[in-house]
Backbone as JSON Lines, residues from 0, in Angstrom:
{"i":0,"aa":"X","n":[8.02,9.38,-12.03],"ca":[8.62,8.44,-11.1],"c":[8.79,9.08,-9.72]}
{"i":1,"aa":"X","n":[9.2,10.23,-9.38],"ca":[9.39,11.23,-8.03],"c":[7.97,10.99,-7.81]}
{"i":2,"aa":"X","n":[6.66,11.03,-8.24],"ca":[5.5,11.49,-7.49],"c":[5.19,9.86,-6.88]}
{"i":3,"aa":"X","n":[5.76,8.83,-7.5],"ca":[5.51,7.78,-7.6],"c":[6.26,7.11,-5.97]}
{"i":4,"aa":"X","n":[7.37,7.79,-5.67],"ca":[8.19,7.38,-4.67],"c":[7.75,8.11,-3.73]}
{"i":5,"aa":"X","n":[7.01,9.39,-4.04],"ca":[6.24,10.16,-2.87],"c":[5.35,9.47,-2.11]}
{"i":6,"aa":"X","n":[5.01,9.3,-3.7],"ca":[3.44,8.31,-2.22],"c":[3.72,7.71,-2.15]}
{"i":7,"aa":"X","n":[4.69,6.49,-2.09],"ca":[5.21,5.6,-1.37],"c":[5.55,5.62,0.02]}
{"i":8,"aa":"X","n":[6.74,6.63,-0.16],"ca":[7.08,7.05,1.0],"c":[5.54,7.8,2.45]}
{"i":9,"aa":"X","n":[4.68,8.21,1.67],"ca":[3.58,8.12,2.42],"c":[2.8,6.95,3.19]}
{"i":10,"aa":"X","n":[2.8,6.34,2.55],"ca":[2.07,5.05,2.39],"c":[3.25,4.4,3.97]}
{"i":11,"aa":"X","n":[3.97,4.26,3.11],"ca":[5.16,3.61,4.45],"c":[4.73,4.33,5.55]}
{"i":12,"aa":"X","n":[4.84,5.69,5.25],"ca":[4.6,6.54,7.38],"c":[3.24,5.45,7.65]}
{"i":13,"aa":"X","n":[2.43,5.3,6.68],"ca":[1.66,5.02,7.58],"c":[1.48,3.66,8.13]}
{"i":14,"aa":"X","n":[2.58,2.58,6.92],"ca":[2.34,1.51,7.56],"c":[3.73,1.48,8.9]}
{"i":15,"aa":"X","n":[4.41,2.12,8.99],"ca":[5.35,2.33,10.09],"c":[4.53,2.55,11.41]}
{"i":16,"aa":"X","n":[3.39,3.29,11.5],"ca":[2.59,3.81,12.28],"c":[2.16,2.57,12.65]}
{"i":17,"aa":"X","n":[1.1,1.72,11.43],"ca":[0.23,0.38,12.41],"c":[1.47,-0.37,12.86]}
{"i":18,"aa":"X","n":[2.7,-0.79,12.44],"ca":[3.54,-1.51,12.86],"c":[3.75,-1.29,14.36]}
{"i":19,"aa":"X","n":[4.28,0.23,14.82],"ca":[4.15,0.5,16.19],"c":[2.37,0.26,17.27]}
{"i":20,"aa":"X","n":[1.4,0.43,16.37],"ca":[0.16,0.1,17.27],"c":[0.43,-1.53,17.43]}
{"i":21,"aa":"X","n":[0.56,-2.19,16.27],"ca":[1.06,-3.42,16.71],"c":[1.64,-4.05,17.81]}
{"i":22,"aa":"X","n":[2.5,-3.49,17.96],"ca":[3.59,-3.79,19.01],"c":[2.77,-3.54,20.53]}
{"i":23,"aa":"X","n":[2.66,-1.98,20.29],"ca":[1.78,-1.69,21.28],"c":[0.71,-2.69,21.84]}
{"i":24,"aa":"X","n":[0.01,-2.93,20.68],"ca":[-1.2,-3.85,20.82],"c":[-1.11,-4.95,21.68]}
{"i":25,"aa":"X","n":[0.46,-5.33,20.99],"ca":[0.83,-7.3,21.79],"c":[1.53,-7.28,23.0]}
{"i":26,"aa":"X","n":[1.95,-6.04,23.46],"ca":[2.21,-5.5,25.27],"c":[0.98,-5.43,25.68]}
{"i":27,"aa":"X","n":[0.31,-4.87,25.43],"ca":[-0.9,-4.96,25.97],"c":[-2.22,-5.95,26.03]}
{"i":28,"aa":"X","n":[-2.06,-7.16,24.89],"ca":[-3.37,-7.87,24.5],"c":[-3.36,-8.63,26.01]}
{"i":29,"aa":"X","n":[-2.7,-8.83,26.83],"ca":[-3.25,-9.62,28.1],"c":[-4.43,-8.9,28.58]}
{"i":30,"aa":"X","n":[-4.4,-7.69,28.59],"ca":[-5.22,-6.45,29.22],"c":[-6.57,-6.71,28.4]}
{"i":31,"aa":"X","n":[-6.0,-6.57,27.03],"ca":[-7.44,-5.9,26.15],"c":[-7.83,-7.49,25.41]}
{"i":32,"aa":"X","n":[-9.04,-7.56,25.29],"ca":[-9.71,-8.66,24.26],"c":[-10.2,-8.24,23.18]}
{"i":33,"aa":"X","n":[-9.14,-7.72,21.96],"ca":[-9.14,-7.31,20.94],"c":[-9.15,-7.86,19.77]}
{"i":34,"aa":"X","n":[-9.53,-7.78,18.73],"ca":[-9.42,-8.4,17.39],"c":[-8.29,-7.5,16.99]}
{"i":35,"aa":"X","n":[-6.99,-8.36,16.67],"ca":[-5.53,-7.42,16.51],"c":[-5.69,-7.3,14.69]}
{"i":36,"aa":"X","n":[-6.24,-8.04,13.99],"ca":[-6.7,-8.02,12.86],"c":[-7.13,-7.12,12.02]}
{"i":37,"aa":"X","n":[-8.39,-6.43,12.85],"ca":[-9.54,-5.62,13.02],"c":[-8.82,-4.21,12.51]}
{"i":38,"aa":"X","n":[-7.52,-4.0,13.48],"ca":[-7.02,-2.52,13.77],"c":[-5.56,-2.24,13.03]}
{"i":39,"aa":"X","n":[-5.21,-2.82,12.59],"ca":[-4.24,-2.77,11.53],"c":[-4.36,-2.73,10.01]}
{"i":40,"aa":"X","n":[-3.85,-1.39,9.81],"ca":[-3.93,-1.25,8.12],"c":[-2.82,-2.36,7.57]}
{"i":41,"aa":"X","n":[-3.32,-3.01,6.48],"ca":[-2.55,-3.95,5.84],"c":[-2.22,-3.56,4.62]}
{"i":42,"aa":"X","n":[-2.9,-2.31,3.69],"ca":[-3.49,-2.41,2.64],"c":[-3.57,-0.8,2.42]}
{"i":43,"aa":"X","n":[-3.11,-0.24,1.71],"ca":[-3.39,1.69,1.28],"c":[-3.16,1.75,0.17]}
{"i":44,"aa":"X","n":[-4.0,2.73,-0.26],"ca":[-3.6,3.42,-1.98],"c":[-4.27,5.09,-2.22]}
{"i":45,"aa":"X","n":[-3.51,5.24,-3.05],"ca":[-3.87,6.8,-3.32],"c":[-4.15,6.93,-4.38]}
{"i":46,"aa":"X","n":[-5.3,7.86,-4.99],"ca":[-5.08,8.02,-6.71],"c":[-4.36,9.09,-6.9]}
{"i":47,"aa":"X","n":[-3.68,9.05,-7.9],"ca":[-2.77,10.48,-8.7],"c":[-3.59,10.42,-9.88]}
{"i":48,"aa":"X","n":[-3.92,12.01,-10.32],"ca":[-3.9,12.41,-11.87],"c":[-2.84,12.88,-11.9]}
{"i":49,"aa":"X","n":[-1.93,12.98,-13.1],"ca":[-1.24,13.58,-14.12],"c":[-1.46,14.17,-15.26]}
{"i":50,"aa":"X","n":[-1.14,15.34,-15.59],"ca":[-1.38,15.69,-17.16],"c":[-1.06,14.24,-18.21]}
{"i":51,"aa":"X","n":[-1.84,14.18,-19.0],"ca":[-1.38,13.0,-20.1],"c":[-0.27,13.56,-21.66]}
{"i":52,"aa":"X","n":[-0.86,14.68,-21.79],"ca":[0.17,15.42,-22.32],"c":[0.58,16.84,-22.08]}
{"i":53,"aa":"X","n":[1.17,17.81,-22.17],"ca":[1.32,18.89,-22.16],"c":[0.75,20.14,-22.68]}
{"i":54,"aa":"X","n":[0.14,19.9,-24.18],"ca":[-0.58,20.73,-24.95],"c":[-2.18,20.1,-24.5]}
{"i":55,"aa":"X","n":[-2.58,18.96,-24.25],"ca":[-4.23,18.96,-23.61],"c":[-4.53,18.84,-22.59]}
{"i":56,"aa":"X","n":[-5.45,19.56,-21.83],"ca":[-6.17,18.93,-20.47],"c":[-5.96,18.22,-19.93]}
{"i":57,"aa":"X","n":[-5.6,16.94,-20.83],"ca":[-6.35,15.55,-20.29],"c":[-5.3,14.96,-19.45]}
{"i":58,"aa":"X","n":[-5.98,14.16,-18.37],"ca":[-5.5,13.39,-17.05],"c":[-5.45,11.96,-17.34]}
{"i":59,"aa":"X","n":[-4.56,11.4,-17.16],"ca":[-4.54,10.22,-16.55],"c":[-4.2,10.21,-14.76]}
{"i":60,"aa":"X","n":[-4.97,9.0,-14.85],"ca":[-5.36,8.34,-13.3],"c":[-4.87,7.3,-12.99]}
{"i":61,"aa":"X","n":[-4.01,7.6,-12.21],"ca":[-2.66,6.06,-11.68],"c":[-3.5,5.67,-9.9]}
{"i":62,"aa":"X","n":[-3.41,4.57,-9.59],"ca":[-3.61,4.14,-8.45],"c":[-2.12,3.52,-8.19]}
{"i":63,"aa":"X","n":[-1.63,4.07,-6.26],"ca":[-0.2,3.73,-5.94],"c":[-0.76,3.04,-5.02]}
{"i":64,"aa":"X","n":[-0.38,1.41,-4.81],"ca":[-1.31,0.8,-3.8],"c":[-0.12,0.21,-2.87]}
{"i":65,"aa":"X","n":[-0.03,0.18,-1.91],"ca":[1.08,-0.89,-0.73],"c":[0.44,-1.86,0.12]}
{"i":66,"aa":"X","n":[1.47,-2.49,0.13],"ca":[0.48,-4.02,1.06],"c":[1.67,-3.88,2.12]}
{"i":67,"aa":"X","n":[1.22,-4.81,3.27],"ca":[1.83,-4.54,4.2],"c":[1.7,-6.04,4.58]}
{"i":68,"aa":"X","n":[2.47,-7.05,4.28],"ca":[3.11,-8.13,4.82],"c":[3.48,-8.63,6.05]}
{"i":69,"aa":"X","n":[3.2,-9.6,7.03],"ca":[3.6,-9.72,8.9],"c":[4.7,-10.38,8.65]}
{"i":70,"aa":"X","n":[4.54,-11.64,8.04],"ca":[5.01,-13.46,8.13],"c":[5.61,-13.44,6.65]}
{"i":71,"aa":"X","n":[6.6,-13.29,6.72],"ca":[7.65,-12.85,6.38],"c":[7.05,-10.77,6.39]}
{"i":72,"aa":"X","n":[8.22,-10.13,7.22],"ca":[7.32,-8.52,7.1],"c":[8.11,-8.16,5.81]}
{"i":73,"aa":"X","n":[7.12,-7.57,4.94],"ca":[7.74,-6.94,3.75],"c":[6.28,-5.53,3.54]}
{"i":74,"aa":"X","n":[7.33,-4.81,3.06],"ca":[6.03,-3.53,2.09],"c":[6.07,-4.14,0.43]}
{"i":75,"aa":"X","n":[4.91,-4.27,-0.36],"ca":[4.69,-4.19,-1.25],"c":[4.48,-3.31,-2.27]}
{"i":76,"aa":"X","n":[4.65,-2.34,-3.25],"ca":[4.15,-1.49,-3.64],"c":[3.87,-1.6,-4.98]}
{"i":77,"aa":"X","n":[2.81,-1.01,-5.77],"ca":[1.78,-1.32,-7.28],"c":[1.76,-0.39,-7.56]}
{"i":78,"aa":"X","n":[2.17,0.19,-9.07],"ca":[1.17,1.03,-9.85],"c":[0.56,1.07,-10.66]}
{"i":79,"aa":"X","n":[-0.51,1.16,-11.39],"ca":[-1.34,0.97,-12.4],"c":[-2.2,1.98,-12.33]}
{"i":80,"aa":"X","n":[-2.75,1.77,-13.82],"ca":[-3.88,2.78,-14.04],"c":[-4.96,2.55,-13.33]}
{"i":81,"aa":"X","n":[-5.76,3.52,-13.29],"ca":[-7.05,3.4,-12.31],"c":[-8.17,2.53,-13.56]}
{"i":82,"aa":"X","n":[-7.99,1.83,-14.91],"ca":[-8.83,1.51,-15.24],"c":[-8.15,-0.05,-15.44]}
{"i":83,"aa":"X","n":[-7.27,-0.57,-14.69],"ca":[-6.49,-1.85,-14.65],"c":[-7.75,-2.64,-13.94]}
{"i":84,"aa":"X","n":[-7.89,-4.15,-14.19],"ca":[-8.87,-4.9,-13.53],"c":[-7.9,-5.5,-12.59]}
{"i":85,"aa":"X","n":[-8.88,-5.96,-11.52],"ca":[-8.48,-6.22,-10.12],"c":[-7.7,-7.52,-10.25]}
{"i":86,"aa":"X","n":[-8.02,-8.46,-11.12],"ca":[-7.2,-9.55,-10.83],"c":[-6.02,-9.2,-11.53]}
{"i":87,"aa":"X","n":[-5.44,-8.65,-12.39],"ca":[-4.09,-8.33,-12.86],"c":[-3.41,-7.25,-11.64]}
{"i":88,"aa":"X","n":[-4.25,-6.41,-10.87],"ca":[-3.59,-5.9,-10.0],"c":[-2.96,-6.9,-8.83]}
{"i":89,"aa":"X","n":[-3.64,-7.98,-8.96],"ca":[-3.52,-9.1,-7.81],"c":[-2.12,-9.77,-8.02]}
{"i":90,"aa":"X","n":[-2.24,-10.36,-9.69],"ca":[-1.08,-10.78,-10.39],"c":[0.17,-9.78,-10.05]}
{"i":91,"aa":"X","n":[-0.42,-8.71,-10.05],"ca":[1.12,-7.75,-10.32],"c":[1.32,-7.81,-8.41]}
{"i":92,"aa":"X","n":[0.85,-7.71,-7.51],"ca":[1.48,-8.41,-6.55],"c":[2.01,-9.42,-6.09]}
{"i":93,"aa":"X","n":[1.17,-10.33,-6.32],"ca":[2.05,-12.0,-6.64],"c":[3.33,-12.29,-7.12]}
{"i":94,"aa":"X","n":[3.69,-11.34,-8.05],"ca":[4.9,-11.15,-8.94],"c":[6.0,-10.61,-8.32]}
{"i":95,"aa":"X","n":[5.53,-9.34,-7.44],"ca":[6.65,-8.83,-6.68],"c":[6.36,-9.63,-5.35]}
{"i":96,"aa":"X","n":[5.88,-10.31,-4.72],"ca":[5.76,-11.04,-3.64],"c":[7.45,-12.39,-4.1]}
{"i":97,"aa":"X","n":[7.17,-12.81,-5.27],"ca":[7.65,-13.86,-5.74],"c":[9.14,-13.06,-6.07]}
{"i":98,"aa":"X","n":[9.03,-12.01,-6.54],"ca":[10.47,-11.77,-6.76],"c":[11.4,-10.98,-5.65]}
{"i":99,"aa":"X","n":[10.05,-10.7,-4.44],"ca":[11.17,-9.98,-3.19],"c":[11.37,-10.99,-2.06]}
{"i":100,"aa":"X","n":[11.39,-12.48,-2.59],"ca":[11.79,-13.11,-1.98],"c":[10.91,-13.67,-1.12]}
C-alpha cells in the first residue's frame, strides 16, 4: 500500500505541473493559437513489480494509473494488475468517478 501512495503522489506532481501550464496557457491563449488539449497530460501510469512471494523470484506487475479530471477538477487513481482488460479498468474508473462525487 506505501508503494501504492508513492506513485500516486508522483503522478499528482505531475498532474499539479499541467494544471499550472494550464493556467499559464489561458493568460496567454490570446497570444498563442494553440490546441490547449494537445498539451495537457490528462492521463499517467506507472508499472510496479513486486516480489509475489518471499521464498520465489516471482513478480507480479501492478499498473498505478491517474486521470486528471477539468469539469468538475478531480484526480482519479487505479490499481490493477498489468494483465486486467481495459474495459474493467474503465469500469473501475467509472466507479470511483461515481463514488467521488
Amino acid at each position: 500500500m506505501n508503494l501504492f501512495r508513492k506513485t500516486c503522489t508522483l503522478i499528482h506532481a505531475t498532474f499539479a505541473n499541467t494544471k499550472k501550464f494550464r493556467t499559464l496557457l489561458a493568460n496567454e491563449s490570446s497570444k498563442l493559437n494553440t490546441q490547449r488539449s494537445l498539451v495537457a497530460i490528462k492521463e499517467q501510469g506507472m508499472l510496479l513489480s513486486v516480489p509475489k512471494d518471499q521464498s520465489s523470484g516471482e513478480r507480479v506487475e501492478f499498473w498505478v494509473i491517474g486521470r486528471l479530471f477539468h469539469s468538475p477538477e478531480k484526480e482519479l487513481y487505479v490499481c490493477h494488475r498489468a494483465d486486467a482488460p481495459q474495459n474493467m479498468v474503465e469500469l473501475a474508473f467509472r466507479i470511483c468517478l461515481t463514488c467521488a462525487g
